[in-house]
SEDREN-220030 format. One record per residue (C-alpha): residue in three letters; z, x, y. Coordinates in Angstrom, 3 decimals. Example, Ala and Ser with C-alpha at 12.3 -4.5 7.8 and 13.67 -1.06 7.14 Angstrom:
BEGIN
   r       pz       px       py
 Ala    7.800   12.300   -4.500
 Ser    7.140   13.670   -1.060
//
This chain:
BEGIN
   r       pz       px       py
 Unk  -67.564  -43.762    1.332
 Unk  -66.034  -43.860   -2.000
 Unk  -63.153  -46.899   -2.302
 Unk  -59.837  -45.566   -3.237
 Unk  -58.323  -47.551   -6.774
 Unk  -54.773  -47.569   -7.964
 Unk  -55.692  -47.124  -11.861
 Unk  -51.799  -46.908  -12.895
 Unk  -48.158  -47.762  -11.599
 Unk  -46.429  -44.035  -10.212
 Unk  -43.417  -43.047  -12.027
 Unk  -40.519  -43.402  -10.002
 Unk  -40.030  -39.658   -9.681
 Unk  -43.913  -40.179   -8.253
 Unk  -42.481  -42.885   -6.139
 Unk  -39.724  -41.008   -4.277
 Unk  -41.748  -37.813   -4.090
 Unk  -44.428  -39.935   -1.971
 Unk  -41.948  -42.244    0.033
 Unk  -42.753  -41.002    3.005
 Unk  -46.605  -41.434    2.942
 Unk  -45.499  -45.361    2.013
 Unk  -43.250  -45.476    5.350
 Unk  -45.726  -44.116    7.365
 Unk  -48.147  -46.861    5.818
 Unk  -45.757  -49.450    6.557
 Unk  -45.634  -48.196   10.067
 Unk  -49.528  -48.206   10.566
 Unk  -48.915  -51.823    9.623
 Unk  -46.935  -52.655   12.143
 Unk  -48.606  -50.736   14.820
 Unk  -52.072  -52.521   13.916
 Unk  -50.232  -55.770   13.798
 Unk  -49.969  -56.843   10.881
 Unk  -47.988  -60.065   10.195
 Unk  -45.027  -59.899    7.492
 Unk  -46.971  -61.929    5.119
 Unk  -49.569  -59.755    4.913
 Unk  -48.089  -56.958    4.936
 Unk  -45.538  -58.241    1.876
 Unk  -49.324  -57.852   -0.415
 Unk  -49.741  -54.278    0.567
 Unk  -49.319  -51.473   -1.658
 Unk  -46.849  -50.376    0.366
 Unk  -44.295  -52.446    0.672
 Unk  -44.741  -52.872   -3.397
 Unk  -44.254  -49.689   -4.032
 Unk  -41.359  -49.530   -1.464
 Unk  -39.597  -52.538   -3.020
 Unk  -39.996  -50.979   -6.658
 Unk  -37.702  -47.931   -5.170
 Unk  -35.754  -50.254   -3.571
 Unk  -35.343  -52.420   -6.967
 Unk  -34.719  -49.256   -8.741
 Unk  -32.525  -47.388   -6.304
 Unk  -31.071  -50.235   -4.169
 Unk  -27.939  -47.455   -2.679
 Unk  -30.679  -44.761   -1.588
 Unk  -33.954  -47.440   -0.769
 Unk  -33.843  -49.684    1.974
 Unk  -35.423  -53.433    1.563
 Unk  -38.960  -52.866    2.646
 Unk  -38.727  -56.511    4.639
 Unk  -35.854  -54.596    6.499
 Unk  -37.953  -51.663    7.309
 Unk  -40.795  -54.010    8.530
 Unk  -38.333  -55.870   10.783
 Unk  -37.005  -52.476   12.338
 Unk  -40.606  -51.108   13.002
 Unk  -41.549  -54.306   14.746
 Unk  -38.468  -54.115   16.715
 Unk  -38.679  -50.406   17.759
 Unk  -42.529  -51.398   18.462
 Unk  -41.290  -54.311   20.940
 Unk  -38.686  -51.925   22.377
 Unk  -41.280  -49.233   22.941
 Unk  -43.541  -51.586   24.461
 Unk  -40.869  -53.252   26.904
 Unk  -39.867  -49.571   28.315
//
């Protein structure tokens, strides 16, 4: 099985075309979980903080989007 690479940084127009695929990443995360720190070095939440850096009105703070995944996780969980 051939390893995937990131050769280059995405554009930000790359970046908010492919925002989605990075959420859903982030909430694979949390469903395997994965601790915050970890999950901080992922490609993800890089790329999610670069749109958030760039775009802070329109991009959430990935560490806020972590929190809220683990929270609707516990939620789900306690139903």
């Amino acid at each position: 099985m051939a390893t995937i690479t990131f050769t280059h940084e995405p554009s930000l127009a790359e970046l908010r075309e492919t925002e989605a695929v990075y959420t859903r990443a982030m909430e694979y995360l949390v469903a395997d979980g994965v601790r915050e720190g970890e999950a901080s070095k992922s490609v993800c939440w890089r790329r999610l903080n670069r749109l958030h850096q760039a775009l802070p009105d329109r991009y959430g703070n990935p560490r806020a989007l972590f929190l809220s995944l683990q929270a609707h996780q516990r939620s789900q969980k306690a139903a």
